[in-house]
C-alpha positions in Angstrom: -18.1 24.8 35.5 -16.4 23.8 32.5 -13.8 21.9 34.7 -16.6 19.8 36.1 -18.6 19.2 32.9 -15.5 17.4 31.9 -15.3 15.5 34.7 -18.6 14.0 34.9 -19.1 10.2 34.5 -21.9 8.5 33.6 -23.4 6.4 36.2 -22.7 2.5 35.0 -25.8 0.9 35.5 -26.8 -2.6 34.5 -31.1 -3.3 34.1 -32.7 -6.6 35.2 -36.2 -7.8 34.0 -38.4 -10.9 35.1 -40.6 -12.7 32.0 -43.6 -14.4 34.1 -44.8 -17.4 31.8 -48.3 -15.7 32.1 -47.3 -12.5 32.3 -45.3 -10.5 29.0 -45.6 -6.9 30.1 -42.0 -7.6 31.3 -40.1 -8.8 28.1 -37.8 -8.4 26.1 -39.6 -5.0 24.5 -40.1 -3.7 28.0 -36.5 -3.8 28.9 -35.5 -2.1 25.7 -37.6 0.8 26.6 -36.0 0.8 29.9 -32.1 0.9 28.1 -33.9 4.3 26.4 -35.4 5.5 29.7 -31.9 5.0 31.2 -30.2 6.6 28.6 -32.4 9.8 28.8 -31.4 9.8 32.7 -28.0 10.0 31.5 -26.6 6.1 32.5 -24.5 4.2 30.5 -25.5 0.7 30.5 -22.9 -2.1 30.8 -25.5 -5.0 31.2 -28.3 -6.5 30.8 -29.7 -9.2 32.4 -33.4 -11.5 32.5 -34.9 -14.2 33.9 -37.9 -15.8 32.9 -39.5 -17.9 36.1 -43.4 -18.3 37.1 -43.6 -15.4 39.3 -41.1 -13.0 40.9 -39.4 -13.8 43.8 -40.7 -12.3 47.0 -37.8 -11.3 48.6 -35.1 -10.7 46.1 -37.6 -10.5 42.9 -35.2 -12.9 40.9 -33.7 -16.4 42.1 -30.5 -16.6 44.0 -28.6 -18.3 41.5 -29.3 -15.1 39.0 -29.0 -12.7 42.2 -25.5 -13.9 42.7 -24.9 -13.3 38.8 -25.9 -10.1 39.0 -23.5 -9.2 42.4 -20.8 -11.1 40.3 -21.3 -9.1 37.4 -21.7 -5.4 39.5 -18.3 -6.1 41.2 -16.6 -7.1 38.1 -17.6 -4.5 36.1 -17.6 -1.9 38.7 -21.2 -0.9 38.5 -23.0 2.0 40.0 -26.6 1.5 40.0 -29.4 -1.5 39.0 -32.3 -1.0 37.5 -35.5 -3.2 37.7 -38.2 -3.5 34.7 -40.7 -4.1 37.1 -41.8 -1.7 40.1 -39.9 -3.3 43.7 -40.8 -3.4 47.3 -38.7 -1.7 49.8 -38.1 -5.3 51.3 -36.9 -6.4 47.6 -35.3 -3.0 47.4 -32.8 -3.4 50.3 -32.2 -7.2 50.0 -31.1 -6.8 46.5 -29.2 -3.7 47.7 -26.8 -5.4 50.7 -26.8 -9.0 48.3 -25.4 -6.5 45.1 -23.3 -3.7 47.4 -24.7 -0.8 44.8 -27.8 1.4 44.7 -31.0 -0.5 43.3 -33.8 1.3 41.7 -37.0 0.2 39.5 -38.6 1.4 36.6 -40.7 3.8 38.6 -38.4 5.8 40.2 -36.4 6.0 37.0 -39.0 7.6 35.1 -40.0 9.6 37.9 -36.2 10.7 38.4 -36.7 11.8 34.4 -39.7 13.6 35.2 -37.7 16.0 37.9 -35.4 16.6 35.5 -37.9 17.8 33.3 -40.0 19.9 34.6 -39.8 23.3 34.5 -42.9 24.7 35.1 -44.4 24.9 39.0 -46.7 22.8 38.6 -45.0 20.5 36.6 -42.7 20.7 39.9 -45.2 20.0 42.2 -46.7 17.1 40.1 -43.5 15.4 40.2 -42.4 15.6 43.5 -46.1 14.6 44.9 -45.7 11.5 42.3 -41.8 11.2 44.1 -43.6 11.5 47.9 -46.0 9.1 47.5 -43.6 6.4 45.6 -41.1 7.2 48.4 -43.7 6.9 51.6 -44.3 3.2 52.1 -40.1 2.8 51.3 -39.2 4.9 54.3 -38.6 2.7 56.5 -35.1 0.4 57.2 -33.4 2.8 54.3 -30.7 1.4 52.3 -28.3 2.8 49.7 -31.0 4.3 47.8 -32.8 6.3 50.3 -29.7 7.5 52.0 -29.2 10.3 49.2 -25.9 11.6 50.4 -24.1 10.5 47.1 -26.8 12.1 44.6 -27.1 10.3 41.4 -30.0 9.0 39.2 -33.2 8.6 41.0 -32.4 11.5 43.2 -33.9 13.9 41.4 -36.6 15.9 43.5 -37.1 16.6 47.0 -34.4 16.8 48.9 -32.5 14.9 51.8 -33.8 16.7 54.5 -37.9 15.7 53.4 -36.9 12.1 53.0 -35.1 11.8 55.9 -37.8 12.9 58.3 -40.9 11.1 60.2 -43.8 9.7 57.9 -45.9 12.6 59.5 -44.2 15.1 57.8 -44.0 13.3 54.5 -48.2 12.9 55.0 -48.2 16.8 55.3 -46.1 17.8 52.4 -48.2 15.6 50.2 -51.3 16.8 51.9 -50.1 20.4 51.0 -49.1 19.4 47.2 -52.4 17.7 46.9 -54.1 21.4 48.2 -52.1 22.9 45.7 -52.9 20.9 42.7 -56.6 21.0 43.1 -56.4 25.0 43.1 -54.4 24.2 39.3 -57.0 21.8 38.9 -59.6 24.5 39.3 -57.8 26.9 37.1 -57.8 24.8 34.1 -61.7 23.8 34.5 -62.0 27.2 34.7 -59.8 27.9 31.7 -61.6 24.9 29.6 -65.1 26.8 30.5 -63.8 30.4 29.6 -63.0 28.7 25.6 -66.1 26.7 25.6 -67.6 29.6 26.2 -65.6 31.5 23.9 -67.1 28.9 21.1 -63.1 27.6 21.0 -63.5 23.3 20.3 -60.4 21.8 22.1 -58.3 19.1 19.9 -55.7 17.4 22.3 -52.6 15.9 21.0 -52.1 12.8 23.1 -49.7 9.3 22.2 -46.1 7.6 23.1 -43.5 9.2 24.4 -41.1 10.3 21.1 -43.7 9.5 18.5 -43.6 13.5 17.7 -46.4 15.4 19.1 -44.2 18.6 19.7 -43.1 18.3 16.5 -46.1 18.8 15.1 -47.8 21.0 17.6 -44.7 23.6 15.9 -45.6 22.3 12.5 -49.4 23.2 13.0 -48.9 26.1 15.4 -45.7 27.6 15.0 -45.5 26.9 19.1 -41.8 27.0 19.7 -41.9 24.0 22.1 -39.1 22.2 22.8 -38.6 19.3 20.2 -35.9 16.3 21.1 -35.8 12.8 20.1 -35.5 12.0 23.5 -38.0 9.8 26.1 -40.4 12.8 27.7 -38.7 16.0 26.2 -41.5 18.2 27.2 -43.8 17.4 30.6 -45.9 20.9 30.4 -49.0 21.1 28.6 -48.9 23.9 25.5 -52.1 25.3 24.0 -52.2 27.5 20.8 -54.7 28.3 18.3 -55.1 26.5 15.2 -57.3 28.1 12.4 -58.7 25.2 9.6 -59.4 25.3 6.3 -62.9 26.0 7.3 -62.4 29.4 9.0 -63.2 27.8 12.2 -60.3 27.9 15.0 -59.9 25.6 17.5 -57.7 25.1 20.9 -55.4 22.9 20.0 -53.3 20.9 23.6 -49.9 19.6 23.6 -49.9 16.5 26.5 -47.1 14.3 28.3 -46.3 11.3 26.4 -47.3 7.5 27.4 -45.0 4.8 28.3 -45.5 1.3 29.1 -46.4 0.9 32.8 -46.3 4.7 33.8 -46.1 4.6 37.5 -49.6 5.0 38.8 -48.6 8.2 41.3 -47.7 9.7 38.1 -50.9 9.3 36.5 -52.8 10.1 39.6 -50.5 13.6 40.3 -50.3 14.3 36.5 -54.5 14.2 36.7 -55.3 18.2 36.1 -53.0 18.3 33.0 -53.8 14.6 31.6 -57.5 15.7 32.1 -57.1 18.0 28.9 -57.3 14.6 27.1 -61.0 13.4 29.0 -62.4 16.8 28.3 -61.2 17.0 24.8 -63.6 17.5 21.5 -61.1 15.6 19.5 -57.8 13.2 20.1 -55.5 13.4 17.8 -53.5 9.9 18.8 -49.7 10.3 17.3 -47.9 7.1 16.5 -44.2 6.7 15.1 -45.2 4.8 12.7 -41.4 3.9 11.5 -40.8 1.8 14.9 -41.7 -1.9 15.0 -43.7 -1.6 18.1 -46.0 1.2 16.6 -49.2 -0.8 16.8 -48.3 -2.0 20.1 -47.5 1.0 21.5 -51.0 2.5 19.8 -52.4 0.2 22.0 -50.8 1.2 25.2 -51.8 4.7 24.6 -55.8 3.6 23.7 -55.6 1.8 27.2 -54.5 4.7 29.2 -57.1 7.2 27.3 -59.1 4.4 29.1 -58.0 4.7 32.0 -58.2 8.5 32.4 -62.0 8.5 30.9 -61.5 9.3 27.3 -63.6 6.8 25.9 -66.2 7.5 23.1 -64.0 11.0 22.2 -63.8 11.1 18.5 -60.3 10.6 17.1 -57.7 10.5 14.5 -54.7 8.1 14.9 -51.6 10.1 13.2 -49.1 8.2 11.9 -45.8 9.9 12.3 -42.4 9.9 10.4 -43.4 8.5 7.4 -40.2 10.2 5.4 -38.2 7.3 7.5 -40.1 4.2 6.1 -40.6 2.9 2.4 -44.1 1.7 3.0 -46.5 0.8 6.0 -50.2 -0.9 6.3 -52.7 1.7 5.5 -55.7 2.2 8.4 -59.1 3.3 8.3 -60.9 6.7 7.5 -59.8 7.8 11.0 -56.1 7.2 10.1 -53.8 10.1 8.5 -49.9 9.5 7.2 -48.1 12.2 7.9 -44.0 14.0 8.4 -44.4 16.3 11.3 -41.0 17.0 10.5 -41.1 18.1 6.7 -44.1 19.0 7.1 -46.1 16.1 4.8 -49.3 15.2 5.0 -50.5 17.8 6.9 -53.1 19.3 4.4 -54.6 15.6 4.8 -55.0 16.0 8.6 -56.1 19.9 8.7 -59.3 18.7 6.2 -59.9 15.3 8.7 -59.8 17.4 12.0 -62.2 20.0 10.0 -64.3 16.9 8.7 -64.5 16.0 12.5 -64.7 19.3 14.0 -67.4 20.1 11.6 -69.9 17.2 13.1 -71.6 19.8 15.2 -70.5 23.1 13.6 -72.5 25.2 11.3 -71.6 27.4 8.7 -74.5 30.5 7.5 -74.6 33.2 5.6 -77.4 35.9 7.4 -78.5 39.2 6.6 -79.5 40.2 10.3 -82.0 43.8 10.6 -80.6 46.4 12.2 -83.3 46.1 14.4 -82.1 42.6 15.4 -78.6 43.6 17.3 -78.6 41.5 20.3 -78.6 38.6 17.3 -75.1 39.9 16.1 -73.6 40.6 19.7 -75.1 36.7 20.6 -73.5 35.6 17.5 -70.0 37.3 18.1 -70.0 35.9 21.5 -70.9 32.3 20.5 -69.2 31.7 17.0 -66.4 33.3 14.8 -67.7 35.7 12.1 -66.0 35.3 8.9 -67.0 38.7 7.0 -68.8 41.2 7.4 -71.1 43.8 5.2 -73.6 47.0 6.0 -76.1 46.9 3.4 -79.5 48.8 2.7 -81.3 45.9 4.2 -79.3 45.2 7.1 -76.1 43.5 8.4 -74.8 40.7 6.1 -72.5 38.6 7.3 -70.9 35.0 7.4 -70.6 33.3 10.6 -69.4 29.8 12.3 -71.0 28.5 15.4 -72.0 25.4 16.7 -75.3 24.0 15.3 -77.3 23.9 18.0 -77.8 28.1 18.1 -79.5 27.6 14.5 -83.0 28.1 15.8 -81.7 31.7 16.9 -81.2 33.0 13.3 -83.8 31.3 11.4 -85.5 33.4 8.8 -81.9 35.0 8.5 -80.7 33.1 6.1 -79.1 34.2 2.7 -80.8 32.1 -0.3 -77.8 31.0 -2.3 
């Protein structure tokens, strides 16, 4: 093992973007992010090349005069593997292939290739490769370098030759089977969302960019142990833990997969049970780095994918991150919190907003319940957190959490202050 360790090579890859004249999602920005993404995947990049034009080409994606730059600069420099910006047909996929002589991906099948890596759990297994089927099914067809899979490499992470290599019908059934699958995990976290609803447990989901620290701080609030790197997509499977406030009250508080910039759309789709923790949610807490230049930006990435997965009109905080790495930053609104995740600063601040939000709806009552009046504690015990409890002459005294709307139960109950 050691022996082969020491062997290994980094794939040398070389990324290519397209800048549209009406169309910046591809720039200058977006390629950066994909030099990270390749990084994660363990690539060593030797180039970089774009081309701005009106649209892409729709065979090769860029012009022949850049295409032959590109073959030019693969041969010379004894590349390995290209990487698009921008998510390729199978048609583009093969003619760039035999025009270059070396494996072509795009920046879908990179990230999903990052995602196999990552996941450990089963059903972050099966999330991945249904994403990885579904990319792969319309590509099937007149396979070049990249779907041949004998040499192994990046973006041949997942299923294995001998499911890409068959008939489409068999491809239809694995995903059919995934998809049967999921929905029972799918059912088993509604379930589990109803069982701490019922409990009286409020859920606050931590949701944002990839690498802006959300495990970071789920440890830093929760003492949760997961896995903490300052790498693109460290963690892919959702974490709950308890989180007591200042308050008394405790909530469910969700670690969830980061955002990037055009997250491939089977990954949204086969990522739906766990990124639904976020649409059911009490309360986002959105987590931003705010010590990178495209923190705003990337804010607004995130905001547009809570869109996009129905978390619209859920309250929230925006969190912004790392603030020991910066020497000042633009202040937000009352919904805004500065914060170290890492040295733990600024966290008192966000413990008394979540409360301040938490508490919208929450009530908090001292009672002196009659002993004749027990099915009033057992409803309260079941639907709220008591606080303390006291057996006096006149009855049971206690303080107690719950959500507002059980007031009418206990009125006439209450202690006069």
């Amino acid at each position: 093992m050691a022996e082969f360790i020491a062997d290994y090579q980094p794939e040398k890859a070389v990324l290519v973007g397209v800048i549209t004249n009406n169309n910046e999602e591809t720039s200058e920005i977006t390629v950066a992010e994909l030099e990270e993404l390749a990084k994660t995947a363990g690539a060593e990049v030797i180039g970089i090349i774009t081309q701005r034009r009106p649209s892409p080409d729709s065979a090769t994606y860029i012009g022949e005069g850049k295409l032959n730059e590109l073959a030019d600069f693969c041969h010379n420099n004894e590349a390995d593997l290209v990487i698009f910006d921008d998510e390729l047909s199978g048609s583009q996929q093969r003619n760039i292939e035999q025009a270059v002589g070396v494996r072509v991906i795009d920046r879908s099948a990179l990230i999903l290739d990052i995602f196999a890596a990552r996941a450990v759990s089963s059903e972050g297994k099966l999330q991945v490769e249904l994403a990885q089927l579904k990319y792969l099914l319309p590509r099937l067809s007149g396979k070049g370098l990249t779907m041949s899979r004998l040499g192994g490499g990046i973006g041949t992470r997942g299923p294995g030759e001998s499911q890409l290599e068959t008939d489409r019908r068999h491809i239809r059934r694995r995903i059919e089977k995934l998809e049967n699958e999921l929905s029972e995990v799918e059912k088993r976290r509604r379930l589990a969302r109803e069982r701490r609803s019922k409990d009286g447990y409020k859920s606050v989901v931590l949701v944002g960019y990839t690498n802006a620290g959300k495990s970071t701080l789920m440890n830093t609030l929760t003492d949760a142990g997961v896995l903490s790197e300052n790498k693109l997509f460290a963690t892919l499977d959702p974490t709950a833990r308890a989180l007591e406030l200042p308050d008394g009250q405790t909530v469910m508080l969700l670690d969830t997969v980061g955002f990037i910039r055009k997250l491939p759309h089977h990954l949204i789709k086969a990522f739906r049970s766990t990124l639904e923790e976020a649409a059911k949610a009490d309360l986002l807490l959105i987590v931003c780095d705010i010590s990178d230049p495209e923190c705003f930006n990337q804010l607004k990435v995130s905001e547009k994918l809570l869109s996009e997965i129905g978390s619209s009109g859920i309250p929230l905080i925006k969190v912004y991150n790392k603030c020991d790495i910066v020497d000042e930053w633009q202040k937000g609104d009352e919904n805004s919190v500065y914060i170290s995740a890492y040295e733990k600063k600024g966290i008192d601040s966000l413990l008394k907003l979540i409360t301040a939000k938490m508490s919208d709806n929450i009530i908090k009552a001292e009672l002196l319940i009659p002993y004749s009046n027990g099915s009033l504690l057992s409803f309260l015990r079941e639907n709220g957190k008591i606080l303390s409890e006291e057996y006096t002459e006149s009855g049971i005294k206690i303080s107690v959490i719950t959500d507002k709307k059980y007031a009418y139960k206990f009125e006439g109950c209450e202690v006069e202050k």
